[in-house]
N, C-alpha and C positions, 0 to 999 in steps of 0.2 A: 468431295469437290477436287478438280484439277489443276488447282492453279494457285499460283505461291503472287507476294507480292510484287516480283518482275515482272507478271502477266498483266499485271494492272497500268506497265508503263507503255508512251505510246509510239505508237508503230512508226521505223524511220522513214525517210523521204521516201525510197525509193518503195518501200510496201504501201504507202499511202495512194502514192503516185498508181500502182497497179489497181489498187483498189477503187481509187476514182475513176479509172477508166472501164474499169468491169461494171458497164448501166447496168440499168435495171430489166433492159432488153432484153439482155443474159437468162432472166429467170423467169420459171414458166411460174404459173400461177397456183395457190396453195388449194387445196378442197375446200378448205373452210377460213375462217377469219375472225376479226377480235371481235363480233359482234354477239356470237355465240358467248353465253354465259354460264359457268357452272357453280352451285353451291357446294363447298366441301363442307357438311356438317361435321362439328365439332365432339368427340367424345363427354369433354367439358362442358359445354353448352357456347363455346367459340365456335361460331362459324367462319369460313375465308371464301371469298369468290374468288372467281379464276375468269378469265377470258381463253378462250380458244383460240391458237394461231393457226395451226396446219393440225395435218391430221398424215400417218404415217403409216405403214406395213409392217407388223414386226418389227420397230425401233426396237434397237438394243443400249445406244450409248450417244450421249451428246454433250461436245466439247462449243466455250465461247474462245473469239478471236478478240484479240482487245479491242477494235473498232468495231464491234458489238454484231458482226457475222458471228455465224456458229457452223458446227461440222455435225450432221444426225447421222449412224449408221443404222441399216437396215440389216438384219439375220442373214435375207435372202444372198445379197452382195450388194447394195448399194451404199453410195457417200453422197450425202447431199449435201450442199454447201448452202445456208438461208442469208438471205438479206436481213439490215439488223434490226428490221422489226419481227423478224421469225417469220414472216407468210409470204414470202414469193424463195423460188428454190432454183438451185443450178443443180445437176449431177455431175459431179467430180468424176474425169478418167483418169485412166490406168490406173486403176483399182485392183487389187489380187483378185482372181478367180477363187469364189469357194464354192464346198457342193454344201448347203445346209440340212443338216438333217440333227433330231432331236434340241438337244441346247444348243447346239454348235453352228456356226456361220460367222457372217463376219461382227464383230466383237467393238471391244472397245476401243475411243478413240480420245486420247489428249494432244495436247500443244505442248511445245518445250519449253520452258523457262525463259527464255532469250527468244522467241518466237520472232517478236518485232524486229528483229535482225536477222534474223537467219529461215524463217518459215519452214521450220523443222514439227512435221507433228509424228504421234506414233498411233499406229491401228494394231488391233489384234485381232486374230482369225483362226478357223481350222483347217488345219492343214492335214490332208490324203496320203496311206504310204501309196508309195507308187506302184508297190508289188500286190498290196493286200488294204483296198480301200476299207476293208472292213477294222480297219485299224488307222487312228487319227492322233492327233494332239494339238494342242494351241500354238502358233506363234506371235512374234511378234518382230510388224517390221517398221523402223524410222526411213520418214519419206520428205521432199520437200513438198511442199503446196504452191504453187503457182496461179496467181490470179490476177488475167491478163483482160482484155478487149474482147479475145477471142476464145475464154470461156476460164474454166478453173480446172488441174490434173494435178497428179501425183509424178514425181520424176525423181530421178536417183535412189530410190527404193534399194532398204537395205534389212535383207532379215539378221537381226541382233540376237534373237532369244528360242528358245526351243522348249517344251514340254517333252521331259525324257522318262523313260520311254513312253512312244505310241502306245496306245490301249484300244482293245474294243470295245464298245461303246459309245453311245451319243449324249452322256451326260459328265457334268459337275468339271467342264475345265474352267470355271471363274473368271480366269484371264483381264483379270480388272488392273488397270495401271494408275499409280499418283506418282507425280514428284515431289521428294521431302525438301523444305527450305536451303537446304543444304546441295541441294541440283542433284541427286541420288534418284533413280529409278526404279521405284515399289512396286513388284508385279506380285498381286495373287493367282496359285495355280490348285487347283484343286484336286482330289486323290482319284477322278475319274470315274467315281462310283464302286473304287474294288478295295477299299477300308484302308490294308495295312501299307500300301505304299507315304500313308499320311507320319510312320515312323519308320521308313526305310531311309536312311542316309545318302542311298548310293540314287535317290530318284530325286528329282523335283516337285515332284506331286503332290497336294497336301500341305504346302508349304508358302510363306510368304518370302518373296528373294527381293535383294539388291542388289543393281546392278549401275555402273557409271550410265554415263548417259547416251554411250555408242557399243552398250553392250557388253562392256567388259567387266569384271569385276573386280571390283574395291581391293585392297589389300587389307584392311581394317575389318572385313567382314569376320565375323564368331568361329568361322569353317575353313578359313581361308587355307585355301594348301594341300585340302583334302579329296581333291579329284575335282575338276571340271564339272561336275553337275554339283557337287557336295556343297564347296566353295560356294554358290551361290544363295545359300540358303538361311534366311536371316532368322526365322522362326518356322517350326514346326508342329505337325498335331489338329492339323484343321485337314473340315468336310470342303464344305464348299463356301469360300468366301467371296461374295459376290460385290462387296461396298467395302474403299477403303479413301481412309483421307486424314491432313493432320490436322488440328489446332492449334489457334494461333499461339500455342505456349510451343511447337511444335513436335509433340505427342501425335502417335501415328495411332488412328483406330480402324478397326476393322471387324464388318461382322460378317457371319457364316449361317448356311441356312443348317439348322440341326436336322438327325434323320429325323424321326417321327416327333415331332414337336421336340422344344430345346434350342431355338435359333438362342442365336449370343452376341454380340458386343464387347469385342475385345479390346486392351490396351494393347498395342503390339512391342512388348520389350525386347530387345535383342538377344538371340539365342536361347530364347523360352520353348516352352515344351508344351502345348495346350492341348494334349492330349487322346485327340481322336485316333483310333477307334476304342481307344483304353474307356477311357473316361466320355462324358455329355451329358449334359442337364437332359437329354429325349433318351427313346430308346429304339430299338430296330422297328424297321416296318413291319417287321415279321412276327414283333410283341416280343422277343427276347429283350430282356431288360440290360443296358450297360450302367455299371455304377458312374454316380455322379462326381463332379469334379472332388466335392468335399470327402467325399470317400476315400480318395488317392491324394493328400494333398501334395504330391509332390508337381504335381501338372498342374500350368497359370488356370487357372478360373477366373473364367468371365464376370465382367463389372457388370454386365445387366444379361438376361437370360429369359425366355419368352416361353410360354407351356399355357398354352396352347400357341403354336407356332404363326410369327406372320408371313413367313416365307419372304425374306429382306432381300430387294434389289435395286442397286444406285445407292448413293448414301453422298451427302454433304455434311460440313460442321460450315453454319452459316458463319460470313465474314462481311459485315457490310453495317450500314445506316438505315438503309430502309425499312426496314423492319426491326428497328434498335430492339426492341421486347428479345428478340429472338436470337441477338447476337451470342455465338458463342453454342447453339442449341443447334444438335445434329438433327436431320429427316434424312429418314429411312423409305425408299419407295414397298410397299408389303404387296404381295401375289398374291397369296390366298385369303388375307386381309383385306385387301380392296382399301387399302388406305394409305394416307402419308401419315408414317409417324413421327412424331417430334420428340425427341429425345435433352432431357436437359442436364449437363455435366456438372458437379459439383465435388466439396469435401469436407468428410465432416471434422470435425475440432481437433482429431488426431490425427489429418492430413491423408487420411486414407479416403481414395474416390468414392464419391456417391454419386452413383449415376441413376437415372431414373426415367421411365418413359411420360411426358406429359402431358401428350394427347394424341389422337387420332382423327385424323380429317379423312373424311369417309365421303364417296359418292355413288359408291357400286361399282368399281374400274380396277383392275391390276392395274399395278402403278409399277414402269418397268425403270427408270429411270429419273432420277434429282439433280440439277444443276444451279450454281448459282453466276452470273454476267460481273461485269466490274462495274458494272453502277446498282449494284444491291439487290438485281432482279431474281426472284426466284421460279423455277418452272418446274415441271413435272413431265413425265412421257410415261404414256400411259401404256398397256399391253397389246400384244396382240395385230388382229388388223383392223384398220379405222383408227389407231389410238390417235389421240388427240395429245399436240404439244399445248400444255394448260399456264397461261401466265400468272402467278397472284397475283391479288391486286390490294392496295391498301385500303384501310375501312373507309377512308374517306371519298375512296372512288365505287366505292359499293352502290 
């Protein structure tokens, strides 16, 4: 999840004031609506229904506005902006152009901490070299959001961050962003599919970074002082980490999809070393075996580790009331799993993590994306094209 407890406070006059003014006129109409109902059967024998809002192209990532809008991105290049019941939509301009091709397109999207003041969000996307398209990387740019009478855009667009160096290929740049309690900017980047950039120093690749919140970085960071891309790099040894977020004790977690089964769930401690391509709970696709963390113990090992692999995208640690059972318990959206996972954090008597997977809410759907609202709403965005943005619902509205 995106959002610290600033984002819960609410929007001053003058964002309010734009917002009442942006009708409903503004927004064309959703494909589907809360009437459609889905059953997530339960691993456990917990079931959860859902209602259906909208239904989407390749969703990638979706952020809430405190007055209960949201932001959906699309792969392809689109930003939509929903009304706050999630089913009537505007398309956001001046939007980066991206070309999408394999993982890559336009990416994730949060709000900044101070949002209700200053209407600062950040997108992430891939970006083209100019000389040799066959060669890309992630970036990332902070924008303002503007939402007026006369529609919602993006204006003062500022690229902050870079994935160094371009690679070729069209997988594993993660590009997933949180802000830590502390207004710090966690971007995961992933090693692009070519292993050992995940312990090269001199890259970004592979690596979870901190950065302030206009892009610069920390003084305080593990690396600091060691070169312009080095400096930014708070932990390394990851594939591809595609969900990251803190708990309210503010513990930053994040997990990674493993190559050939071995996804994982990480704590993310500063200046750690988790190992890949050394060490993984999986092994290559190609059936060569990598030793496992416990083999090496000098590389962090994952709190929980999955074999047979769910392929983890999106990820929240719920923060809310509405579903008090749950407070505190991660969902993982799973790809090849077709499921939400629910993950529940704990420890045992010698204060060492016990972490543990709970359950599985299953419907048959890649589930590409997890978000949670400030009034406790939890949703899902499902894969692919047609996916369906899915609301839970409480058993009482079952």
């Amino acid at each position: 999840m995106k959002t610290t407890n600033k984002h819960k406070a609410s929007m001053n006059r003058k964002a309010v004031l734009l917002v009442t003014l942006f009708t409903t006129s503004f927004f064309t109409s959703a494909q589907s609506d809360s009437s459609e109902q889905v059953e997530m059967k339960g691993t456990v024998g917990t079931s959860v229904m859902g209602s259906v809002q909208s239904t989407f192209d390749n969703p990638w990532a979706m952020a809430f506005l405190p007055d209960g809008h949201s932001l959906v991105t699309e792969k392809a290049g689109t930003l939509w902006l929903l009304d706050e019941n999630q089913q009537k939509r505007f398309e956001v301009s001046n939007v980066p152009n991206v070309t999408a091709r394999g993982q890559g397109g336009l990416g994730d999207v949060i709000i900044h901490p101070d949002f209700a003041s200053n209407n600062t969000i950040y997108i992430s996307y891939i970006e083209r070299d100019e000389k040799d398209d066959a060669f890309s990387g992630a970036v990332i740019e902070r924008a303002t959001l503007t939402i007026s009478d006369s529609g919602a855009k993006l204006s003062d667009r500022k690229l902050i961050w870079r994935q160094s160096p371009k690679m070729t290929g069209n997988g594993h740049y993660s590009h997933r962003m949180a802000f830590s309690p502390d207004g710090h900017l966690f971007i995961t980047s992933g090693e692009r599919q070519k292993f050992t950039p995940a312990q090269n120093m001199a890259m970004n690749l592979g690596k979870v970074l901190r950065l302030n919140d206009d892009g610069s970085v920390p003084k305080d960071n593990p690396f600091y002082g060691q070169g312009s891309v080095t400096e930014q790099i708070w932990t390394l040894g990851h594939r591809n980490p595609l969900g990251i977020d803190f708990d309210e004790q503010g513990n930053l977690w994040a997990h990674e999809m493993g190559p050939r089964h071995g996804d994982e769930l990480n704590l993310i401690e500063r200046g750690r070393n988790y190992g890949y391509p050394t060490v993984s709970q999986g092994d290559h696709y190609s059936g060569v075996k990598i030793p496992n963390h416990e083999d090496i113990p000098i590389f962090k090992s994952p709190e929980l580790a999955w074999v047979p692999a769910i392929s983890p995208a999106g990820f929240i640690i719920y923060k809310g009331d509405k579903f008090s059972d749950w407070n505190g318990n991660g969902f993982i959206g799973g790809l090849s799993s077709k499921a939400l996972v629910r993950v529940a954090f704990g420890k045992d008597d010698e204060g060492k993590w016990k972490v543990e997977e709970a359950e599985r809410y299953e419907w048959g759907k890649r589930v590409r994306e997890v978000e949670q609202d400030s009034m406790g709403n939890i949703y899902v965005l499902e894969d692919k094209e047609g996916a369906r943005l899915i609301k839970l619902q409480l058993p009482e509205l079952w």
